[in-house]
C-alpha positions as a Markdown table, in Angstrom:
| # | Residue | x | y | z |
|---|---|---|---|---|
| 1 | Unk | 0.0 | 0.0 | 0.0 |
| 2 | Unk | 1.3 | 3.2 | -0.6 |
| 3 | Unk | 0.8 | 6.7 | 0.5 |
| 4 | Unk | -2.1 | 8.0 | -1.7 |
| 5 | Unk | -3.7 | 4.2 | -0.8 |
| 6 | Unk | -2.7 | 4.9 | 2.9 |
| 7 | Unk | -4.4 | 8.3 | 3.0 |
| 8 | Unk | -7.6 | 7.3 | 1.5 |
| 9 | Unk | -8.1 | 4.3 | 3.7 |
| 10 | Unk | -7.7 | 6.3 | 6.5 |
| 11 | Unk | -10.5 | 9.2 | 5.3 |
| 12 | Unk | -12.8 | 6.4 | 4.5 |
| 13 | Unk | -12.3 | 4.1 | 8.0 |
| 14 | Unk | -13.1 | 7.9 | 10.0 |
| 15 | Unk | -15.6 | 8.9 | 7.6 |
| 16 | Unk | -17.7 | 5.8 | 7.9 |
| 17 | Unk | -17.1 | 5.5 | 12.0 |
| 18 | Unk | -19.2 | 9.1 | 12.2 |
| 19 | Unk | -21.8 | 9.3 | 10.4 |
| 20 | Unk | -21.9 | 13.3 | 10.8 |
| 21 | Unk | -18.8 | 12.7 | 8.1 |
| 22 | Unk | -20.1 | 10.0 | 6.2 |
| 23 | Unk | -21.6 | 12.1 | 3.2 |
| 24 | Unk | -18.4 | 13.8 | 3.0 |
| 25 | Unk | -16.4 | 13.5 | -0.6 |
| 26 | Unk | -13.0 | 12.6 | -0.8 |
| 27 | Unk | -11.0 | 15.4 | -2.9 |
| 28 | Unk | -8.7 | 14.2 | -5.9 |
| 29 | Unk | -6.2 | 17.1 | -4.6 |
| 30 | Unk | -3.3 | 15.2 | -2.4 |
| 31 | Unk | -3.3 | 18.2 | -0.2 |
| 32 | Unk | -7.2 | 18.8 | -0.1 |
| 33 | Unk | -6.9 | 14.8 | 0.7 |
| 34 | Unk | -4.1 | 15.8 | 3.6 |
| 35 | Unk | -6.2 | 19.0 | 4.6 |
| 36 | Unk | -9.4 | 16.6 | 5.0 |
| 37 | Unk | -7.2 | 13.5 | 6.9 |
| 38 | Unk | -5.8 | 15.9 | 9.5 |
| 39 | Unk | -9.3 | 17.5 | 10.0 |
| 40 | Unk | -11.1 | 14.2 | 10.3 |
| 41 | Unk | -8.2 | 13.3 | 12.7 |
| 42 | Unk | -8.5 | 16.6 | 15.2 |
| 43 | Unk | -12.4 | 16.2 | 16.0 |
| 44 | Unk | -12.4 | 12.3 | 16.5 |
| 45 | Unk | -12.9 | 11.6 | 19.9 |
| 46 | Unk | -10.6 | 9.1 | 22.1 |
| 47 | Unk | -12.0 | 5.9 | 21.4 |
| 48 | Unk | -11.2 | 2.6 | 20.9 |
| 49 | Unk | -10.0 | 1.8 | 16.8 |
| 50 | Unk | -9.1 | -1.2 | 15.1 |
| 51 | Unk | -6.0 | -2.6 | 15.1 |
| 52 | Unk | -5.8 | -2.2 | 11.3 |
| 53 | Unk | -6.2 | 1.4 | 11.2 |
| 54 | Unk | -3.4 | 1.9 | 13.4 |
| 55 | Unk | -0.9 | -0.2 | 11.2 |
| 56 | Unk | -1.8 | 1.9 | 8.7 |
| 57 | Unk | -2.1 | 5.4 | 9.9 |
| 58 | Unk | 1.7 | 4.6 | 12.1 |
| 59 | Unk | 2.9 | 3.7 | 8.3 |
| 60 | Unk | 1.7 | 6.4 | 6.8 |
| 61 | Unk | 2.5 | 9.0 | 9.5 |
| 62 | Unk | 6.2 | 7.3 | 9.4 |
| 63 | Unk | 6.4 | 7.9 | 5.6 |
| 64 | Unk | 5.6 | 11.7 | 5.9 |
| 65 | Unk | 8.1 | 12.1 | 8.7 |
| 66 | Unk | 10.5 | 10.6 | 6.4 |
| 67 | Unk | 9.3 | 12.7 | 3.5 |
| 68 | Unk | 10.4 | 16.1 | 6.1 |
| 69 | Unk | 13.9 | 17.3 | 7.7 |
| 70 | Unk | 14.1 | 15.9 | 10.9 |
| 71 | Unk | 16.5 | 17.8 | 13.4 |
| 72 | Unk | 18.6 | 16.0 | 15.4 |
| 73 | Unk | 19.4 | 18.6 | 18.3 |
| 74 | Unk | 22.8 | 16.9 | 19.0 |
| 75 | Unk | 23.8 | 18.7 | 15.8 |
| 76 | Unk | 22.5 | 21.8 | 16.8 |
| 77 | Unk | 25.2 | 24.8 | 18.3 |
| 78 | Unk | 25.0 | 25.3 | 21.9 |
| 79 | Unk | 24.7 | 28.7 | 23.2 |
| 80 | Unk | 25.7 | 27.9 | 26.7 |
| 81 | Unk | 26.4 | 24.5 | 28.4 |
| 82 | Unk | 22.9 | 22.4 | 27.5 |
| 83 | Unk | 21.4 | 25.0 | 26.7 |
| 84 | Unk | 20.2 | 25.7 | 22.5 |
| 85 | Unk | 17.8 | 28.0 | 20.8 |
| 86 | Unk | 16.3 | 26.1 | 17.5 |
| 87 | Unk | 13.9 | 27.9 | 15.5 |
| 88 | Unk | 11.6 | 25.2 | 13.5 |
| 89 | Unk | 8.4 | 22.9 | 13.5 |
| 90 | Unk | 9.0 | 20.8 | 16.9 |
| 91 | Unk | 7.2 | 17.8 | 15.2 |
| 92 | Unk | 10.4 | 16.8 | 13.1 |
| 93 | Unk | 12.6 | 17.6 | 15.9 |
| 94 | Unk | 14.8 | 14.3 | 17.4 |
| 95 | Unk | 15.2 | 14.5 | 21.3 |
| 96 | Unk | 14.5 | 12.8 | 24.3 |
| 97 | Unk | 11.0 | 14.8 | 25.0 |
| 98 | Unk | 9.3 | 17.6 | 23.7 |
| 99 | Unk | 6.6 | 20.3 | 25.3 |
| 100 | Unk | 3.3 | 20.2 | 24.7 |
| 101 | Unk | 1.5 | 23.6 | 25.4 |
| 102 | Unk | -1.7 | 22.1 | 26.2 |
| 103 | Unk | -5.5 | 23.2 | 27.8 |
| 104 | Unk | -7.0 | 21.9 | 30.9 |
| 105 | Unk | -8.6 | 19.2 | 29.2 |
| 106 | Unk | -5.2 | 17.6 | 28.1 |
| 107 | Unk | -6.8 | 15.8 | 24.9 |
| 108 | Unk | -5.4 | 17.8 | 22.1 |
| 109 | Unk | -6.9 | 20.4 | 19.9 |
| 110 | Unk | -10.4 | 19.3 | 18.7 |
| 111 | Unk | -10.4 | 22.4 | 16.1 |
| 112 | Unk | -10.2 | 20.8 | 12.8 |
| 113 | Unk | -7.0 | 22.1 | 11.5 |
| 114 | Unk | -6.1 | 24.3 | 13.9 |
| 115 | Unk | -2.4 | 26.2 | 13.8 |
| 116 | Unk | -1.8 | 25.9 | 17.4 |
| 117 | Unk | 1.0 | 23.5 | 18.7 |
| 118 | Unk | -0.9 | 21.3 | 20.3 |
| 119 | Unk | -3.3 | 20.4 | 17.6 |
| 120 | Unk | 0.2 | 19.9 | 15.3 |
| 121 | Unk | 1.5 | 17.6 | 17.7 |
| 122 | Unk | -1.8 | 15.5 | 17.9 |
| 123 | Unk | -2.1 | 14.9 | 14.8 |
| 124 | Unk | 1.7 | 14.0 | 13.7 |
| 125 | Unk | 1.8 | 11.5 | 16.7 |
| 126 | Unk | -1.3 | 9.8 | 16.0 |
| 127 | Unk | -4.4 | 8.9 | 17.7 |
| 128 | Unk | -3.0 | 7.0 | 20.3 |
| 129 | Unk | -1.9 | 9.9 | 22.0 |
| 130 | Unk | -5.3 | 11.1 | 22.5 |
| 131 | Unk | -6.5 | 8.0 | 23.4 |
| 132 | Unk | -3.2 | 7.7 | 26.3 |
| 133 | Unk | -4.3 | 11.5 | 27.3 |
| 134 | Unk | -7.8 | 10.5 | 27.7 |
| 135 | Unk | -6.9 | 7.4 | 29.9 |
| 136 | Unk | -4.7 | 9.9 | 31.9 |
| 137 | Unk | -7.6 | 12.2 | 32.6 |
| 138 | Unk | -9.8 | 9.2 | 33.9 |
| 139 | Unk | -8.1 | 8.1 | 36.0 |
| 140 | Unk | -7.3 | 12.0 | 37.7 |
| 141 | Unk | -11.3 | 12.7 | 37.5 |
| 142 | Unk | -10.5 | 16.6 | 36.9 |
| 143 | Unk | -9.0 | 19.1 | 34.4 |
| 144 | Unk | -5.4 | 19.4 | 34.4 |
| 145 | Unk | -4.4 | 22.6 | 37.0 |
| 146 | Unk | -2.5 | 25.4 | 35.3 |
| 147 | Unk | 1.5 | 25.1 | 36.0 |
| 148 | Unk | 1.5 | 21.2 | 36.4 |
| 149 | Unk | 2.5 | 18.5 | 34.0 |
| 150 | Unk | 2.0 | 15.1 | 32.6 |
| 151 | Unk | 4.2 | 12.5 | 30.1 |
| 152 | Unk | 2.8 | 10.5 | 27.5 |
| 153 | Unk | 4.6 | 8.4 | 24.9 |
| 154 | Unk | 5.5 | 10.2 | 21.7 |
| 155 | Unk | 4.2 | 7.9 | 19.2 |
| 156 | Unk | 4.9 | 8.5 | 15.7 |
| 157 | Unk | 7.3 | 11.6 | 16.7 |
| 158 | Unk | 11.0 | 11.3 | 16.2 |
| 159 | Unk | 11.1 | 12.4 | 20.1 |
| 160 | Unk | 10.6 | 9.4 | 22.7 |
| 161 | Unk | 7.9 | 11.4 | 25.0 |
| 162 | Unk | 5.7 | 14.4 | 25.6 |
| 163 | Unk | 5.2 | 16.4 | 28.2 |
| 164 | Unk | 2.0 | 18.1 | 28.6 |
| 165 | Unk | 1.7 | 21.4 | 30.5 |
| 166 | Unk | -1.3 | 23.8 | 31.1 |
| 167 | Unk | -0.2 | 27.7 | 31.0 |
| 168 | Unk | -1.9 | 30.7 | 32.2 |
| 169 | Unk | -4.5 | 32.4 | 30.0 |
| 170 | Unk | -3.8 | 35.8 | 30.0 |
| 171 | Unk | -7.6 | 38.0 | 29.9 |
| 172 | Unk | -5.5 | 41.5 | 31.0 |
| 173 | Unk | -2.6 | 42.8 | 32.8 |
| 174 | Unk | -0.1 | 40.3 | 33.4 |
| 175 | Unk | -0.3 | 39.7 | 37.0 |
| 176 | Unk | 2.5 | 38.5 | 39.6 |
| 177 | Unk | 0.7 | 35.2 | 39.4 |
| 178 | Unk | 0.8 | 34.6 | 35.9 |
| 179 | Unk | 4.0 | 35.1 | 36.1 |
| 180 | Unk | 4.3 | 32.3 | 39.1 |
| 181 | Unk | 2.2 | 30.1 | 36.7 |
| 182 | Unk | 4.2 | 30.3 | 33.7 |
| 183 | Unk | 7.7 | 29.8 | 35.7 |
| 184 | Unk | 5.7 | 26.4 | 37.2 |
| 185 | Unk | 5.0 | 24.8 | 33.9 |
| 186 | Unk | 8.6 | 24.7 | 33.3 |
| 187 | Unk | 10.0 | 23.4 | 36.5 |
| 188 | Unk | 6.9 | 21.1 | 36.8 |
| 189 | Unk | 8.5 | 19.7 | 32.9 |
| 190 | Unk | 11.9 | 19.7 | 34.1 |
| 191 | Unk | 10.9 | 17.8 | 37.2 |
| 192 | Unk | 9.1 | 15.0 | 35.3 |
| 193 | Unk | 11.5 | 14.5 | 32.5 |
| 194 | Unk | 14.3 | 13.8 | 35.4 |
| 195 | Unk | 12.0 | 11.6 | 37.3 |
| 196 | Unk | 11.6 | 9.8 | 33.8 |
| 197 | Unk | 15.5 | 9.8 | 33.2 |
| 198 | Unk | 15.2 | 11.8 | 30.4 |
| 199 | Unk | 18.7 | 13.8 | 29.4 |
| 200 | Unk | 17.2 | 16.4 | 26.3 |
| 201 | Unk | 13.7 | 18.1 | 26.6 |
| 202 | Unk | 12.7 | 21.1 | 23.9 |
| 203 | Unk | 10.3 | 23.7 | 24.8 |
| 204 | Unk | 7.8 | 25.6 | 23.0 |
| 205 | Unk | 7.0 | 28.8 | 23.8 |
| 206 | Unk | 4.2 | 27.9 | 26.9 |
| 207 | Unk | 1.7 | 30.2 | 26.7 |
| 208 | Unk | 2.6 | 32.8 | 23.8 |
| 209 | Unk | 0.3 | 32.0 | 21.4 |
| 210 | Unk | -4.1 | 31.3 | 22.2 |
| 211 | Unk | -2.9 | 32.0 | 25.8 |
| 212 | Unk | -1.6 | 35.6 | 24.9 |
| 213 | Unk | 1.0 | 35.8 | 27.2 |
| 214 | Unk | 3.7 | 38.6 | 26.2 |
| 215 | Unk | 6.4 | 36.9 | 24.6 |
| 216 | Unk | 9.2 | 39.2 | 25.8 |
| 217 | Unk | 8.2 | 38.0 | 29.0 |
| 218 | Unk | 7.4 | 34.6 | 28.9 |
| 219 | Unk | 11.1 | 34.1 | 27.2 |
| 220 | Unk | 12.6 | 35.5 | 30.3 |
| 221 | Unk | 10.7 | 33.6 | 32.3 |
| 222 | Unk | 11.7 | 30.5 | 30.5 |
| 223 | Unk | 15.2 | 31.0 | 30.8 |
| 224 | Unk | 15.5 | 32.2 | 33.9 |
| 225 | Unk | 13.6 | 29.1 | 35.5 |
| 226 | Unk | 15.7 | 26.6 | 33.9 |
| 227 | Unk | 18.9 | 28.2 | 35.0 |
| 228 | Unk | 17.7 | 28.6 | 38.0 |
| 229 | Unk | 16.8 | 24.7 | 38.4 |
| 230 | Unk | 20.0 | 23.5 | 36.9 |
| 231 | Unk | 22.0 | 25.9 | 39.6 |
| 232 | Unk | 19.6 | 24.8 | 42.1 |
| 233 | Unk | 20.0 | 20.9 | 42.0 |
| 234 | Unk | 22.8 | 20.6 | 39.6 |
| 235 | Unk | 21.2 | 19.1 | 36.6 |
| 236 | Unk | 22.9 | 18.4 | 33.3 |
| 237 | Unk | 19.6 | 18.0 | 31.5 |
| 238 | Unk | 19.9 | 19.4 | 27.8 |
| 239 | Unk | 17.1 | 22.2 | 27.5 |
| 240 | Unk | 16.2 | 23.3 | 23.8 |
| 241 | Unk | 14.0 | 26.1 | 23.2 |
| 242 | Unk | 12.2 | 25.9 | 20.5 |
| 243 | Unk | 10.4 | 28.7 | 18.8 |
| 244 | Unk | 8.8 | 28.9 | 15.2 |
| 245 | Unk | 8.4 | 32.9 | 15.0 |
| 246 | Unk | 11.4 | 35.2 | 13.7 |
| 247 | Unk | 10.1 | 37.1 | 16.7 |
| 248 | Unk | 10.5 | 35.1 | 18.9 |
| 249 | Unk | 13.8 | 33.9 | 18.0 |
| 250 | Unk | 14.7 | 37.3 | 18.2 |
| 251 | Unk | 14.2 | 37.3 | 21.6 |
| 252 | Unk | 15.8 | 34.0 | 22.6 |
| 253 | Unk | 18.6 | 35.3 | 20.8 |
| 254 | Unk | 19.2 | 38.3 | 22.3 |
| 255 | Unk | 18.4 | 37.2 | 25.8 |
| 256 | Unk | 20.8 | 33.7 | 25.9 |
| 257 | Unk | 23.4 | 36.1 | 24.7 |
């Protein structure tokens, strides 16, 4: 099977398990195909799937990764001890773990096509992160509190885990708590990725984008939390920060020196 058969099996097995989809036409287009696919894929909800459509789907998400650049951050230049600045899609990027700027609900982006990190990250892993996500939540019985964190596997990413993390929404004036907030989802990251012996963790930036959190300020906040950790208990974990914006690499830049 190859990838145009790959990508129309998939359409048809979620078009036919709604029926809200099922009138739906498949486009001739490969990208209107790939538009529909990762729509179909955002709005389907965390349920069980046969084992068929997961062969298939983990082939043909394997095939596009291969298709892309993926970045192996060893080969990236460090601006300081464990410590880079990579400016790129954080899907194709090869490292222990990467962040996942989540919401409360911790089950991905529903919004079909959505431009936001966390619906990107959904759909390039695969459904079985939202399914892993949903189990997660279950078993906690409430929506994810703002500065914590949780790990999943990382599925069909070239990365080995995600960590989820819930940032402050910003309605107004940034407030001292915000700040306290935003400062938490990192630590509460770099906590869990040690407790899971994980040496290389990238971060997006938390908070920046739906959450309109000033990104001057969220950047310092970044870096001066995970400098403070690594002086505080001495940790050689490898932190990359990861932004996607020339802004916001402008700002990295300027502020790791």
């Amino acid at each position: 099977m190859n990838q145009n058969e790959r990508r129309k099996y998939l359409i048809k097995y979620l078009k036919t398990e709604n029926s809200k989809y099922s009138e739906l036409q498949i486009p001739e287009n490969e990208d209107e195909q790939k538009y529909l696919l990762r729509g179909l894929l955002n709005v389907r909800m965390a349920n069980d799937i046969a084992p068929d459509f997961l062969q298939i789907q983990n082939e043909y998400l394997t095939e596009e990764l291969n298709q892309k650049t993926v970045t192996d951050y060893k080969n990236l230049h460090a601006h300081k001890p464990d410590i880079y600045l990579w400016q790129g899609d954080i899907t194709t990027l090869k490292c222990d773990a990467i962040v996942n700027a989540a919401n409360s609900q911790m089950l991905g982006c529903f919004c079909p096509n959505h431009k936001c990190i966390d619906n990107a990250i959904h759909t390039y892993a695969g459904v079985q992160l939202r399914m892993e996500c949903a189990d997660i939540m279950k078993k906690q019985g409430s929506s994810e509190p703002t500065g914590s964190a949780k790990i999943t596997s990382a599925y069909n990413l070239p990365c080995k885990y995600v960590l989820h993390t819930v940032g402050p929404i910003i309605y107004g004036t940034l407030t001292k708590q915000d700040k306290l907030l935003l400062a938490s989802c990192y630590r509460s990251c770099l906590e869990l990725a040690e407790q899971n012996s994980i040496k290389s963790v990238a971060f997006c930036c938390i908070s920046t984008g739906e959450f309109h959190f000033p990104n001057d300020e969220a950047a310092k906040i970044a870096i001066q939390t995970v400098n403070d950790y690594k002086q505080e208990t001495g940790s050689r974990i490898e932190v990359i920060f990861n932004v996607f914006k020339d802004y916001d690499y402008e700002i990295y830049r300027k502020l790791l020196g």
